[in-house]
C-alpha positions as a printed Julia matrix, in Angstrom:
466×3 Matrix{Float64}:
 93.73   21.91  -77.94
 95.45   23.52  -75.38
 95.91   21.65  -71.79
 93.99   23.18  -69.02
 94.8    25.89  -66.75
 96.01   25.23  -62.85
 93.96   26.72  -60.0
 96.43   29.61  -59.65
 96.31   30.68  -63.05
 92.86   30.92  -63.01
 91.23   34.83  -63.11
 89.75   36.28  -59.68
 85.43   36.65  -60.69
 84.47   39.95  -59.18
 82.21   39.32  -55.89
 83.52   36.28  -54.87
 85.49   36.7   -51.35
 89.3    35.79  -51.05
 90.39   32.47  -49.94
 90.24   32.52  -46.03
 88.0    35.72  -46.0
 85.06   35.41  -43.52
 81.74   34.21  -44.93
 79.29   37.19  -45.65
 76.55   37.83  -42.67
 73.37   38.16  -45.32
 74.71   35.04  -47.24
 71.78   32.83  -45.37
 69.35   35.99  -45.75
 67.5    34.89  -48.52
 67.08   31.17  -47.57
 66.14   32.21  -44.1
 63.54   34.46  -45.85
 62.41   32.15  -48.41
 61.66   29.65  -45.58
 59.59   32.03  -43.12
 57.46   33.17  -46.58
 57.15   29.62  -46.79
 55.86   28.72  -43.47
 53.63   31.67  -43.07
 51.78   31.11  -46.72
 51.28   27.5   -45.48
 49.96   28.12  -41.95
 47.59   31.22  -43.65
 46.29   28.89  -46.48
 46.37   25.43  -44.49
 43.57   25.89  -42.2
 41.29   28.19  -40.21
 42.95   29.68  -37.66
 41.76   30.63  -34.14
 38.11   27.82  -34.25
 37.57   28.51  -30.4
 37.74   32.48  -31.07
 36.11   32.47  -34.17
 33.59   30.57  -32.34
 33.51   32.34  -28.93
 32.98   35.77  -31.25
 30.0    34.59  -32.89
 27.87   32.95  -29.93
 28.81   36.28  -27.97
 27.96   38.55  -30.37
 24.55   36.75  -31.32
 23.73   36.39  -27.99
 24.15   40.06  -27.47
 21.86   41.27  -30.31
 19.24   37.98  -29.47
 18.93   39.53  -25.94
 18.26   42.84  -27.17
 15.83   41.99  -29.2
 14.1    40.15  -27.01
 14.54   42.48  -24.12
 12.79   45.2   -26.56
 10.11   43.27  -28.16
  7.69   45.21  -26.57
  9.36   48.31  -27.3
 10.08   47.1   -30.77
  7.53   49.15  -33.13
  8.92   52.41  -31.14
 12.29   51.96  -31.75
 12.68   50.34  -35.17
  8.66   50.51  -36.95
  5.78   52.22  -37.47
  6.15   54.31  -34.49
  8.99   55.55  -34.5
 10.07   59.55  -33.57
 12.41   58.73  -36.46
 10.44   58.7   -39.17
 10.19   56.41  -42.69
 10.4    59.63  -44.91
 13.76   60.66  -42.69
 15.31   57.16  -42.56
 14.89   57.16  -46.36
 16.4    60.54  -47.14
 18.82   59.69  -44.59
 19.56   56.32  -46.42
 19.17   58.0   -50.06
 22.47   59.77  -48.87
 24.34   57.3   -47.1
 23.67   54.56  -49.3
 23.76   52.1   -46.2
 21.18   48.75  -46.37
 17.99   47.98  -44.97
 14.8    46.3   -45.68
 12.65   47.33  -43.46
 13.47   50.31  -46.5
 11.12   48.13  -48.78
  7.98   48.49  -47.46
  6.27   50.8   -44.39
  3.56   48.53  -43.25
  3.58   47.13  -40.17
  3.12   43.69  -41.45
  6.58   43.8   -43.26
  8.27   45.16  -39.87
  7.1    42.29  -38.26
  8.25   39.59  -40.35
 11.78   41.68  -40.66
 11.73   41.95  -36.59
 10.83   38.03  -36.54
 13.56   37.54  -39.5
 16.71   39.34  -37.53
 15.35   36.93  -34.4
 15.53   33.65  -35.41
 18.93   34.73  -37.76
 20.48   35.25  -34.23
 19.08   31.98  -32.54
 20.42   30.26  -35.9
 23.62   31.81  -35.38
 24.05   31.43  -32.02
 23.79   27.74  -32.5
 26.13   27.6   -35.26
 22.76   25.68  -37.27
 24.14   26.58  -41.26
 26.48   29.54  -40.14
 27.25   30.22  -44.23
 23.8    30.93  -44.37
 22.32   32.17  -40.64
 25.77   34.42  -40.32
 24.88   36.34  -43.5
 20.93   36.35  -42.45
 22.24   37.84  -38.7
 24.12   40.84  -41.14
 21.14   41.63  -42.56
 18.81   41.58  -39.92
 21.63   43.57  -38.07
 21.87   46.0   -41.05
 18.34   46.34  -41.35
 17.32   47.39  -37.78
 20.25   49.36  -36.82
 20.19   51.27  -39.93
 16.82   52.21  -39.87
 17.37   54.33  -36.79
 20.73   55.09  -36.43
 20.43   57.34  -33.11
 18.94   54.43  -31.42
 21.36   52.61  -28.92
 24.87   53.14  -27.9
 28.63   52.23  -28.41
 27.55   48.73  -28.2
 25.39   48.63  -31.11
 28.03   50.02  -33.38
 30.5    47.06  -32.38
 27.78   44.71  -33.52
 26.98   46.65  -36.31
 31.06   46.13  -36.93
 31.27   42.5   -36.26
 28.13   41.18  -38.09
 29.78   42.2   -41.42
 33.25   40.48  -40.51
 31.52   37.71  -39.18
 29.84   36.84  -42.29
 33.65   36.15  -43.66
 34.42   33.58  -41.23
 34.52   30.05  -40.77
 32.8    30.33  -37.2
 30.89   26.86  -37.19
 34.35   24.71  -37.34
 33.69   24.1   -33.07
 31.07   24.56  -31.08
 27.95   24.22  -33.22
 25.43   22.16  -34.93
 27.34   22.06  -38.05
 30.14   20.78  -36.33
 28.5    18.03  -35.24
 26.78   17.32  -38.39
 30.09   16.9   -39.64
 31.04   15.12  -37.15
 28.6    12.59  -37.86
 28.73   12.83  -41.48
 32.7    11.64  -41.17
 32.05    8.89  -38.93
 29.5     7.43  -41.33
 32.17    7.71  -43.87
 34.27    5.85  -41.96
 32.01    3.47  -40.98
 31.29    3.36  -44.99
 34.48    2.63  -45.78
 35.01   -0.24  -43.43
 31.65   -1.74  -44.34
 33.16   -1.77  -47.79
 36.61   -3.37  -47.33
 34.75   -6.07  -44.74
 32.62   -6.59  -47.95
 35.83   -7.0   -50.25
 37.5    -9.09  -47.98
 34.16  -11.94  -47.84
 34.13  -11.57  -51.57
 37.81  -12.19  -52.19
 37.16  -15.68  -53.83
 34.25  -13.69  -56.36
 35.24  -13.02  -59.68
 37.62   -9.43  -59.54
 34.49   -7.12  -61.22
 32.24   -8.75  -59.45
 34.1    -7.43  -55.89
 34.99   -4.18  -56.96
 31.16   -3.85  -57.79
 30.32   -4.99  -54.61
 32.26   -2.68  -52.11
 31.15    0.38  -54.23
 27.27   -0.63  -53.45
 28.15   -0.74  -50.14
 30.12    1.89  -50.13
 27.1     4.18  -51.67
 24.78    2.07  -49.18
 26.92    3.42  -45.92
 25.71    2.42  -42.71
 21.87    2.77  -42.26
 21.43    5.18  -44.98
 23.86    7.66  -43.28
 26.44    8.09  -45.73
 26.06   10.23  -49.07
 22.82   11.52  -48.27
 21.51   14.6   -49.82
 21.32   18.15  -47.72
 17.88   18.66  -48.06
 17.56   21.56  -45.39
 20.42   23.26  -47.3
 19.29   22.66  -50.35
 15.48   24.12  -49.42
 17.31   27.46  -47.58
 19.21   27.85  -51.26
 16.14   27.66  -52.88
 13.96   30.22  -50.55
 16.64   32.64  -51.07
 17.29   32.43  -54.14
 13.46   32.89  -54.84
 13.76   36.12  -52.28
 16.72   37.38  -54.42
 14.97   37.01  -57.71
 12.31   39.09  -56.65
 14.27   41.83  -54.4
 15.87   42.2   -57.95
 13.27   42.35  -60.1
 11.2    44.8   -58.39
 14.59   47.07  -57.62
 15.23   47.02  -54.17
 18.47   46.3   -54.2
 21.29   48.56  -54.86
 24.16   47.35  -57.39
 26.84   46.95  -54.8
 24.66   45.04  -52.76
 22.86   43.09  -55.12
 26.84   41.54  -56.57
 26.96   41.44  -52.58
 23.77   38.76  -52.29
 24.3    37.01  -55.76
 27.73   36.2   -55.29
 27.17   34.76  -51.73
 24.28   33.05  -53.41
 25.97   31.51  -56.33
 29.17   31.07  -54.29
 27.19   28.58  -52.53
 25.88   26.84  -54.55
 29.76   26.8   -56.23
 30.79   25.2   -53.1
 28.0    22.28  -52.84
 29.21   21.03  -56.08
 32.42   20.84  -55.83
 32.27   18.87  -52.83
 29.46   17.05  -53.76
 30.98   16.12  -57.68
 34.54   17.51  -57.94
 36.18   16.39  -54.14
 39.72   16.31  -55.3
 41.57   19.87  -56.86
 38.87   21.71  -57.39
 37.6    21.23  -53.24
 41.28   22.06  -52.03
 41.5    24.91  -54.04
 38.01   26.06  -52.58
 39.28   25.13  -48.97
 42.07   27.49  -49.43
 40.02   30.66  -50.37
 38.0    30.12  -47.75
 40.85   29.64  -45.35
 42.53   32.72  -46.57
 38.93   35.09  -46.11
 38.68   33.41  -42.74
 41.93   34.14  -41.55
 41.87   37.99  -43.25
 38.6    38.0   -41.42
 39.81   37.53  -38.1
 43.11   39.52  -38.35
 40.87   42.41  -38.8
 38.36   41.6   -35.73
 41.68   41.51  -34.21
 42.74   45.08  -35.65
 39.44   46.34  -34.63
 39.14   46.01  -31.28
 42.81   47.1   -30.9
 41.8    50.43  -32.91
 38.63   50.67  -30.78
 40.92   50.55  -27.69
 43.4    52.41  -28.49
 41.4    55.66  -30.05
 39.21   55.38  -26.76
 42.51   55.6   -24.98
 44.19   58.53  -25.98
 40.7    60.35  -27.04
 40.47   59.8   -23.37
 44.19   61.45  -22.41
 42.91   64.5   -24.06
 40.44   65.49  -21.81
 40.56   67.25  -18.87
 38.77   65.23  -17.1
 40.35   61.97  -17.91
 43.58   64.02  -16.52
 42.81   65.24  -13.12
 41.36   61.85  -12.4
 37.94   62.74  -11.74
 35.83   61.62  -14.93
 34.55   58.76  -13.08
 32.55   60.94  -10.64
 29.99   62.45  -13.25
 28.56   59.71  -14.97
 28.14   58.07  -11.38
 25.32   60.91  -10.49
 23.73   60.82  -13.58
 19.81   59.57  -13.08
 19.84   57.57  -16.34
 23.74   55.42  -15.79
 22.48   54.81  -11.89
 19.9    51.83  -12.12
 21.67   51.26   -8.52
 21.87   54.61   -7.03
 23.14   53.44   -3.65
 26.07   51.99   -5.29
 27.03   54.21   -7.56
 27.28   57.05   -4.65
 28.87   54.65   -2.3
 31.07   54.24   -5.31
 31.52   58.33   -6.4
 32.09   59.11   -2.38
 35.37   57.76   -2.59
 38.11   59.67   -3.95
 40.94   57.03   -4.3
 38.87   54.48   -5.93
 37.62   56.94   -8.7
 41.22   58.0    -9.0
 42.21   54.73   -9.4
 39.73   53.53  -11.66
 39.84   56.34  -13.84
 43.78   56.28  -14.65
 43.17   52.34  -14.22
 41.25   52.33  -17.7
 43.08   54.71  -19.13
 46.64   53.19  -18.73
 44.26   49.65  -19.68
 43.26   51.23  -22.72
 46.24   52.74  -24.11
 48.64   49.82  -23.67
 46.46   47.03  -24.72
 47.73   47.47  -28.14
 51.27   47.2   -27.16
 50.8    43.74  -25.26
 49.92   41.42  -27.72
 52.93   40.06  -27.96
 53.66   39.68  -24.57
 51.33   36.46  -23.59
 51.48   36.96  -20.02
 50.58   40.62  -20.05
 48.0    40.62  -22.27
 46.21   38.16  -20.43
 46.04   40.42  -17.27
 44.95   43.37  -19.42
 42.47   41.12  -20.8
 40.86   40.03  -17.49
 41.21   43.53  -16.6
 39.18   44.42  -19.82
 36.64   42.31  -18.85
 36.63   42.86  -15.4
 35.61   46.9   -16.14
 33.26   45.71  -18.77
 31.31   43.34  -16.45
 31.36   46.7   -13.87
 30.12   49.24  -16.31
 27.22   46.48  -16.96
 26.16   46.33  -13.57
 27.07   49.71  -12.13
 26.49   52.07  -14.9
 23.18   49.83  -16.32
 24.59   49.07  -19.96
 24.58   45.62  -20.56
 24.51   45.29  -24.08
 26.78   47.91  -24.04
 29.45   45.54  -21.99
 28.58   41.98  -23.56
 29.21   43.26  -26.58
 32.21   44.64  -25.85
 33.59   41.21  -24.28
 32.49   39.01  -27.27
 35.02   41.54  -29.06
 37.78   40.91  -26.01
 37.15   37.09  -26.29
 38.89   37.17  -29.59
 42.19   37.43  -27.79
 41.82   34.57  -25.2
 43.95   31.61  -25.61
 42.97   28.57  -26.8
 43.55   26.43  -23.81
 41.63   28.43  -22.06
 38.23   28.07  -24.03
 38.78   24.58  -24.37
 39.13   23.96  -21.05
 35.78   26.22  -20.32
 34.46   24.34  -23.02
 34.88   21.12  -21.7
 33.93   22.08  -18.3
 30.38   23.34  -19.46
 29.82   20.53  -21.29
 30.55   18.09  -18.53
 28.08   20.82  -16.17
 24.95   20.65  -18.56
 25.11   16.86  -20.05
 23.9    14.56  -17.53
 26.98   12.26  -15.96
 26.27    8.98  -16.72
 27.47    5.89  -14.75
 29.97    2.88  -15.42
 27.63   -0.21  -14.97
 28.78   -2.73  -12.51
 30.83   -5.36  -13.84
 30.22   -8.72  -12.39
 33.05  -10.63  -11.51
 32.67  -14.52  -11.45
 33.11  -15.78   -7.88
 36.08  -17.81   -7.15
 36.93  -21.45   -7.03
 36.44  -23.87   -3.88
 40.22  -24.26   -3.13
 41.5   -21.3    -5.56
 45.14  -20.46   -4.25
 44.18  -16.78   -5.06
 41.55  -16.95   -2.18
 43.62  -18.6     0.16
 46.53  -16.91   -0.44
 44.28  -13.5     0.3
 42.9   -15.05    3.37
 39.55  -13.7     1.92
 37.8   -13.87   -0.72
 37.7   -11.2    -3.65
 34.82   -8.99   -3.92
 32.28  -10.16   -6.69
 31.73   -6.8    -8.56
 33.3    -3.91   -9.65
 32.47   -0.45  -10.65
């Protein structure tokens, strides 16, 4: 066996640098890589992000329709039923072509358009207080759907955004803050918790019982929870499951629903009832794995919201550049005489009689428009685009009388305000509606004849304290 070779004897490998030669620059590449992958799978599949937006973008944009509704209600059968210029036989050839969804499709009595009108009503109140979102955010798509598609030259940019929106909304986790299910769940944990101590007090007086005969113990009382609170059953859940599922059985069977739609609505529907189970019988694997799909829609969800309302910007923008108009700084002028955008006619000419401020307000949204997109990045920017944003919304509402128009169009901005910000709002409205409630006095026993704390004072202390 020959004796092994020295370190000079040894053959150069091809690739490797010479001694003393300077480290390669992409030699950390791929760790550096590996690492950033790493952190940005576990941020996308660790939780929901953006609650506040997600949140803010749901009570906006069911607000928005919920007013509309209600501001139309008695306008209701001309625009959307019976009486419409736009009739059933058109809406269903127009439909028949288009393949778009609607149920007031289903039936042409008025009775039907009622309970459809009623339907898309209470989805939005639902919504709007976050009561089941899984369930009252698809229910707000489809009364959305089902209106707007029916006549589709009814309304204005505003109703296509929430046309938009009610579809990506379903996708979301929007009840995480700000809503009735969030304080269900907040209520449901604390019970836990309260649960669990209840059981490990019960362990603990039990400690001199027979082993089994503890262990048995703390799981009663763990399955009794405080007042009944803990492991109760979702009856209101399981009752809205039910009712649809009855609805769905017999959409299907008498054919109203198209294939794509009809996977659509079963696979929401069994999805559901997927989801109570596992967390219900299965909370280990099986739940995380679930929580991680449903992180990863959310988050898809919002990053196209996000893409939306930067394409919406940014084609208004330079569709805007193109026009001649828009150029010599002078498109602001027109829509300002205009009988039906001038619900304040003395404004509005104040308003069009001067020449700078039309200038300016003209290129204004223009250059707002444009470079929106570009900002996002840029924290401090964006934010004074944003305010900007909102700023010309809230003046189109009041100047050119479009207010649908303009709140939907800042339930899209909200998506980009920062977090701080809506918590801060959010506390501050909260503190503004609930009732302040005061500290009870706290009585103070009096002092001692001959306490050195009184005569070192030189008087004595007060006897109560708020």
């Amino acid at each position: 066996m020959s004796a092994p070779r020295s370190h000079a004897e040894l053959p150069e490998l091809p690739g490797l640098p010479e001694h003393g030669a300077a480290p390669s620059p992409f030699a950390n590449l791929g760790v550096g890589l590996d690492r950033t992958v790493a952190r940005g799978v576990a941020r996308i599949t660790g939780g929901a992000l953006g609650p506040y937006q997600s949140a803010i973008v749901r009570i906006g944009f069911s607000l928005t329709w919920l007013a509309f509704l209600l501001r139309e209600f008695p306008h209701r059968s001309e625009l959307y039923g019976p009486h419409s210029p736009w009739g059933f036989d058109l809406a269903r050839r127009l439909l028949a072509g288009n393949h778009a969804f609607s149920v007031l499709m289903w039936n042409d009595g008025r009775a039907w358009f009622e309970i459809c009108y009623a339907f898309a009503i209470v989805a939005s109140a639902a919504l709007l207080l976050g009561w089941r979102t899984r369930t009252s955010a698809l229910m707000f798509m489809v009364g959305v759907l089902s209106l707007q598609n029916r006549s589709v030259y009814v309304g204005d940019g505003g109703d296509n955004v929430v046309h938009i929106m009610a579809i990506y909304l379903a996708f979301t986790r929007c009840g995480q803050v700000w809503s009735l299910d969030s304080r269900r769940a907040r209520r449901a944990r604390l019970a836990a918790e309260a649960a669990a101590r209840e059981a490990a007090a019960g362990a603990v007086e039990a400690e001199g019982a027979h082993e089994a005969g503890a262990e048995e113990a703390g799981k009663a009382a763990a399955r009794r929870g405080p007042r009944g609170l803990a492991g109760g059953t979702d009856l209101p859940g399981i009752a809205l499951w039910i009712v649809f599922g009855a609805a769905l059985v017999a959409a299907s069977a008498e054919g109203k629903l198209s294939t794509g739609w009809g996977v659509i609505f079963w696979g929401c529907w069994l999805g559901q009832a997927v989801w109570w189970a596992v967390r219900r019988y299965l909370p280990g694997e099986p739940r995380t794995v679930l929580d991680i799909v449903s992180n990863v829609v959310h988050n898809g969800a919002m990053l196209v919201i996000v893409v939306e309302v930067c394409l919406i910007y940014s084609t208004a923008g330079w569709y805007k550049i193109q026009g001649s108009r828009w150029q010599d700084g002078t498109a602001l002028y027109y829509p300002l005489h205009l009988d039906d955008f001038t619900p304040w006619p003395a404004l509005s000419h104040t308003l069009a009689g001067s020449d700078i401020m039309v200038m300016l307000i003209t290129y204004g949204t223009v250059i707002v428009q444009v470079a929106f997109p570009f900002t996002l990045f840029n924290r401090r920017v964006k934010n004074v685009l944003l305010c900007a944003m909102m700023l010309e919304h809230a003046s189109i509402a009041i100047v050119l009388g479009l207010p649908f128009f303009s709140l939907a169009m800042i339930a899209a901005d909200a998506v980009f305000l920062p977090t701080g910000f809506l918590r801060w709002a959010g506390e501050r409205l909260v503190a503004a509606v609930r009732p302040r409630r005061e500290r009870p006095a706290v009585a103070l026993p009096a002092p001692r004849a001959g306490d050195p704390a009184e005569s070192a004072a030189g008087s004595p202390p007060p006897t109560a304290a708020t």
